[in-house]
N, C-alpha and C positions, 0 to 999 in steps of 0.2 A: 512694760507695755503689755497691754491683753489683749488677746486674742480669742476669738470666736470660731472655732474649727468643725465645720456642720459636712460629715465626712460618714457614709454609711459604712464604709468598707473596714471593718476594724483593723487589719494588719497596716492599710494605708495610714489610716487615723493614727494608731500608736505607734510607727514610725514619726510621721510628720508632728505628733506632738513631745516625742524625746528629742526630736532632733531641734524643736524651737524652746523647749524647757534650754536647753544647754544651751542656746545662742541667747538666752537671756528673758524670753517671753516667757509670759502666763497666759496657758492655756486654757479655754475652757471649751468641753465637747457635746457634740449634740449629733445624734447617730439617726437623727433622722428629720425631715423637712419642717415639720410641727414642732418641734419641739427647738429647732434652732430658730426657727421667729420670735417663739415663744421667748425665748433666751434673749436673743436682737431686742427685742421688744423691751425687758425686765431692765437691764444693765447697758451700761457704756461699757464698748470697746473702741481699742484706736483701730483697729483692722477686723474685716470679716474674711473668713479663707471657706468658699462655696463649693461643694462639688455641684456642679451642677444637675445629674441622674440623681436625683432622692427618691425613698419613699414617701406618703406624702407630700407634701409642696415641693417641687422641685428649685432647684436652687434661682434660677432666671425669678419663677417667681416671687419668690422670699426677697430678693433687691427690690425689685418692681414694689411690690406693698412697703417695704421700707420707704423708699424715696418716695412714694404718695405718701407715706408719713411724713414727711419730713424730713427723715434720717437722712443724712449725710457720711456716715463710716463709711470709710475705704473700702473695698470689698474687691475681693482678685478670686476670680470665679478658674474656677478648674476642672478639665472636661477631655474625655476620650476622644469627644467632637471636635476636630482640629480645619473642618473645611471655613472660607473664607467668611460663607453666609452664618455657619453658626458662629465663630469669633463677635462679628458684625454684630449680630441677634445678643451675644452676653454684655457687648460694650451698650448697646442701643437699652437695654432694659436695665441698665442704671451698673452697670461694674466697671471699675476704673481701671481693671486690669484683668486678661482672660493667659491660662497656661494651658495648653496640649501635655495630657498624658502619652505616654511619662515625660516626665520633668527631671533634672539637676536639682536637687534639694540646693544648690548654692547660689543657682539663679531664684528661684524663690524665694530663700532668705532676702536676695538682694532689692529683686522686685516689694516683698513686703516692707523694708526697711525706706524704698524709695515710696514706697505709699504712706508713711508715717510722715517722711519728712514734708511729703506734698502737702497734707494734711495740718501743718505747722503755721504758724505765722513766721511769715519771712523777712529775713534781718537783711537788708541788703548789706554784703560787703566790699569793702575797698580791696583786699587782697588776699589770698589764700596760702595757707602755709601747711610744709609737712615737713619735719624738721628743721633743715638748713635750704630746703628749698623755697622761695616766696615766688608768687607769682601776682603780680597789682593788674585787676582787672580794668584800672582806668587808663593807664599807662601802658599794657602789654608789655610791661618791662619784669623779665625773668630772671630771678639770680638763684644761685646756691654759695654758699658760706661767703658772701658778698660779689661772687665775682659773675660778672654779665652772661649769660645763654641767650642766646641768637636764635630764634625759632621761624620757620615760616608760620604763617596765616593756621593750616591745619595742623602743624605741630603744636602751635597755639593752643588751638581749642581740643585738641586731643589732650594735652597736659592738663587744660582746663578740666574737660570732665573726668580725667583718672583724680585729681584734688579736690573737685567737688564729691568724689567717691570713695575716698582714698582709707585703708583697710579693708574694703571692699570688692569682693570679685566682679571682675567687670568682665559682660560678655563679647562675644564677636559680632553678635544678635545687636546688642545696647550699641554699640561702637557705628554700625553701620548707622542706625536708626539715626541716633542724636548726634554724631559728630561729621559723617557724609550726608541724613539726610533719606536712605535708602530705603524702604519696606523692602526688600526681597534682597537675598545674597549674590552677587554679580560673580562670586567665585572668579575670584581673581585674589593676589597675594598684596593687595593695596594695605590692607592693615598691615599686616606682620612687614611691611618696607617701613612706614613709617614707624610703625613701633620701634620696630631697628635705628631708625633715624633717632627718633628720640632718646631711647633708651644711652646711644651715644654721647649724647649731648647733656643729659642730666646726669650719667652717672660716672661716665669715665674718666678720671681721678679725683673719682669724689670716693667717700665712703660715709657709712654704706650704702651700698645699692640700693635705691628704691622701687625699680621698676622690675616684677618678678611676672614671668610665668607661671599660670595654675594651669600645671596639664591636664587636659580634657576636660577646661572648664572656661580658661578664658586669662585676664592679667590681673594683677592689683599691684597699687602704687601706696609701700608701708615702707617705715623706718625696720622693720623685723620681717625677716624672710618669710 
């Protein structure tokens, strides 16, 4: 997959493009506003990754003339600017995704990885698997190595979205959003209960474990630690 990385700040830049060389992307960079349109402009990519402060065009910009083009790339704008109206302002001028400096490079990967897949044409499926666990989305009927799991309703769709994401670092952030539903963190221990809940019920006397904590970053649900 390629990527369009329009990032002035070099140490940012060539962190963020070793760290996506190694998760499997190709990179390509543009260290400044002109010259990453220019870029946008020349070639297809499946994602654009914006800082939004350029010189020259600033990043809001550079979307903005894309989508009056036409263009439709992904585009996850990235920005020191973290208050409600500017998030607002980078979604509203054509970005399907905004991140507050600094970031988790493993939420980013994640977010980019979920802008690829949106980007996709979509396979509707009947049931979802991560090794010996199945989970049939028309039935809500859950097993592992045949034998029946019993889920409530949010355990449900909490399983749901760790297998729709599943090798995947998944955040507290993602969790609240798509599975409670939340914009804002209620701090309170409702994830980590449930987690616990589940994590019981899919893994204990199964092997192996699928359900792991990534500290200081959030869960993911793999057959490999």
């Amino acid at each position: 997959m390629k990527i369009l990385l329009i990032e002035d700040d070099k140490d940012a830049a060539a962190y963020l493009s070793k760290g996506l060389v190694e998760s499997g992307f190709s990179v390509a960079h543009a260290d400044n506003g002109d010259d990453g349109l220019h870029m946008a402009l020349a070639s297809d990519y499946d994602v654009l990754l914006v800082d939004r402060m350029l010189p020259g065009h600033d990043g809001l910009s550079i979307i903005v003339m894309l989508r009056a083009g036409g263009d439709r790339t992904p585009a996850l704008v990235l920005s020191a600017l973290g208050e409600v109206d500017d998030r607002v302002a980078g979604l509203k001028a054509g970005g399907d995704d905004y991140m507050v400096k600094p970031y988790a490079f493993s939420e980013l990967l994640a977010r980019l990885e979920a802008l690829v897949r949106r980007a996709q044409p979509q396979i509707e499926l009947s049931q979802l698997e991560v090794a010996d666990l199945v989970l049939d989305l028309k039935t809500h009927r859950v097993t592992r190595s045949g034998k029946r799991i019993h889920l409530r309703p949010r355990e449900f769709r909490l399983l749901e979205f760790f297998m729709q994401h599943h090798g995947q670092v998944v955040t507290r952030t993602m969790l609240l959003e798509k599975v409670w539903g939340y914009s804002f963190d209620p701090h309170t221990n409702v994830i980590d209960v449930h987690i616990s809940r589940l994590r019981i019920k899919i893994d204990k006397g199964f092997e192996p474990p699928l359900l792991h904590t990534v500290r200081g970053a959030g869960y993911k649900l793999s057959a490999s630690p």
